[in-house]
C-alpha positions, 0 to 999 in steps of 0.5 A: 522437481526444485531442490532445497535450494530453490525452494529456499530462494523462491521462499525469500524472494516472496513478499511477506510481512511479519507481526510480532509482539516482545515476549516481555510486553514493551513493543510490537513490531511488523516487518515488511518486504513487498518488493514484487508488489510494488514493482507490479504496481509501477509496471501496471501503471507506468510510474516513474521512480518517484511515483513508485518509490511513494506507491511503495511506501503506501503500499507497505504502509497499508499491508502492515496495518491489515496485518493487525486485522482480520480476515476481510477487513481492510485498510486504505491509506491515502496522502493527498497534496498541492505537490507534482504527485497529488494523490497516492492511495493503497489498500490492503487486505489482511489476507494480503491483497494489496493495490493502489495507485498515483494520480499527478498533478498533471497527467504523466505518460512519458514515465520521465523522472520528476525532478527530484524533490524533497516534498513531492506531495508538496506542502499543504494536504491531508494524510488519510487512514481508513479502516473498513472493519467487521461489524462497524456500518461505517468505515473508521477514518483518521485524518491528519494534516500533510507533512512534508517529506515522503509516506513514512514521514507522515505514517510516523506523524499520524501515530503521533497525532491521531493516534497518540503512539509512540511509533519508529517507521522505516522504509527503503526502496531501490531501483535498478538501472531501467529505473524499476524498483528492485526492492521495497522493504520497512519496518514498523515498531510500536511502544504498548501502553505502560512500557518503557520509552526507553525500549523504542530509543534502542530499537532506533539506534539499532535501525542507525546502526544496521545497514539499509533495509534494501541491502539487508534484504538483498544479502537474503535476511529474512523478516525475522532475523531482522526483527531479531537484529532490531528489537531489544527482547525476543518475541513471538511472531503473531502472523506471517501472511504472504503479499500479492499485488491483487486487485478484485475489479472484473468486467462484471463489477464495472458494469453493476457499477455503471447501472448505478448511474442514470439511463441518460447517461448510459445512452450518452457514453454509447452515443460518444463511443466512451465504451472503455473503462479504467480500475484506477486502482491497477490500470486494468482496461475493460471495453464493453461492446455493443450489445453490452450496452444492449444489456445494461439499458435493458437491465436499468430499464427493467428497475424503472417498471 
């Protein structure tokens, strides 16, 4: 049986975020540690640091605005530019499912650094946030011209621009010496409509002041003691929803997918052996066998009678 101490260890070393709202009313804030996620996605898809430091940032990103949704409901976040990495995307549940992945602008599988580079995205593109919610037939999308710099830079531009709110983003990532993230963390704070501006200038002074989100987390501060550093009033935390790197693709889903396409181009991808399929989304890798495509043909046939 664990003692308390384990018990302790294993809760902080759980990826989390946390959402709170002042008690007075002028801010919300999430605070975010989704440091065994991101390290999944980099594993699962092979990145090199500056790919997974991005990935990280999407996924942060994309985990602290579903916590302000509910149930099933979803978000994606996207950046996509003319740089070495041209595309991150994240999705997250509010549940606290999160995956995504990185596509480079030429295909990557050596995991060598890029040179480090201050627009990895590059200087021309479109930031993206997509909000798949209940009762809404069509997903709520929200777009933004590409900034330069990382995730977190153009968040905070999107919060400015689309959604005219005042808005302080941070994130940090560390890696260890194999070049595998150790941490990812970040924090998001919002200015409520009528509140004083002045109240979001102290919560950046504080975030000059601390110490890196990264060393907070590894001397073991938790989401809330550090919310309790950084905001200028107490609060009342809304939700705390544990984050798993989670992706829902299966064989099954594949296949369905594939009955979409025409019967032509099922008999081609057999007659090619182009039997394996990809999720872009984690690197799962499905093969289907023969008599799979026995089934499929038999079943898309079925539809056309």
């Amino acid at each position: 049986m664990a003692t308390v101490e384990e018990l302790k260890r294993q809760f902080q070393q759980r990826d989390r975020v946390v959402r709170v709202l002042t008690v007075d009313g002028q801010l919300r804030a999430v605070a975010i540690k989704n440091s065994r996620a991101a390290r999944t996605a980099q594993e699962r898809h092979g990145l090199e640091p500056v790919g997974a430091r991005l990935l990280a940032q999407a996924l942060a990103a994309s985990a602290l605005l579903a916590s302000f949704l509910k149930g099933e409901e979803r978000i994606l976040v996207e950046a996509e530019g003319d740089g070495p990495i041209q595309k991150v995307a994240a999705e997250a549940l509010q549940v606290g499912e999160v995956r995504g992945y990185v596509r480079y602008a030429v295909p990557r599988e050596d995991g060598v650094p890029l040179r480090l580079s201050t627009n990895p995205l590059g200087t021309h593109g479109l930031f993206r946030v997509v909000r798949i919610l209940y009762n809404h037939i069509e997903p709520i999308v929200s777009v933004v011209e590409l900034q330069p710099g990382d995730i977190a830079a153009n968040f905070e531009y999107y919060f400015e621009r689309s959604e005219q709110i005042p808005t302080v983003v941070r994130f940090d990532t560390a890696f260890d010496a194999d070049g595998l993230l150790s941490v990812s963390a970040g924090v998001f704070v919002q200015l409520m409509p009528g509140a004083d501006p002045a109240q979001l200038r102290k919560v950046e002074q504080r975030l000059d002041e601390l110490p890196p989100l990264g060393e907070l987390w590894a001397a073991g501060v938790m989401p809330e003691a550090l919310l309790e550093q950084l905001l200028p009033a107490p609060f009342t935390v809304l939700n705390s929803t544990p984050i798993d790197f989670f992706c829902r693709c299966s064989r099954e889903r594949f296949k369905e997918l594939l009955t979409t396409l025409q019967i032509a181009d099922i008999e081609e991808m057999r007659r090619l052996g182009q039997n394996e399929l990809v999720c872009q989304y984690c690197g799962e890798r499905y093969r289907l066998e023969e008599r799979e495509f026995e089934e499929l043909l038999k079943r898309m046939r079925a539809r056309t009678n």
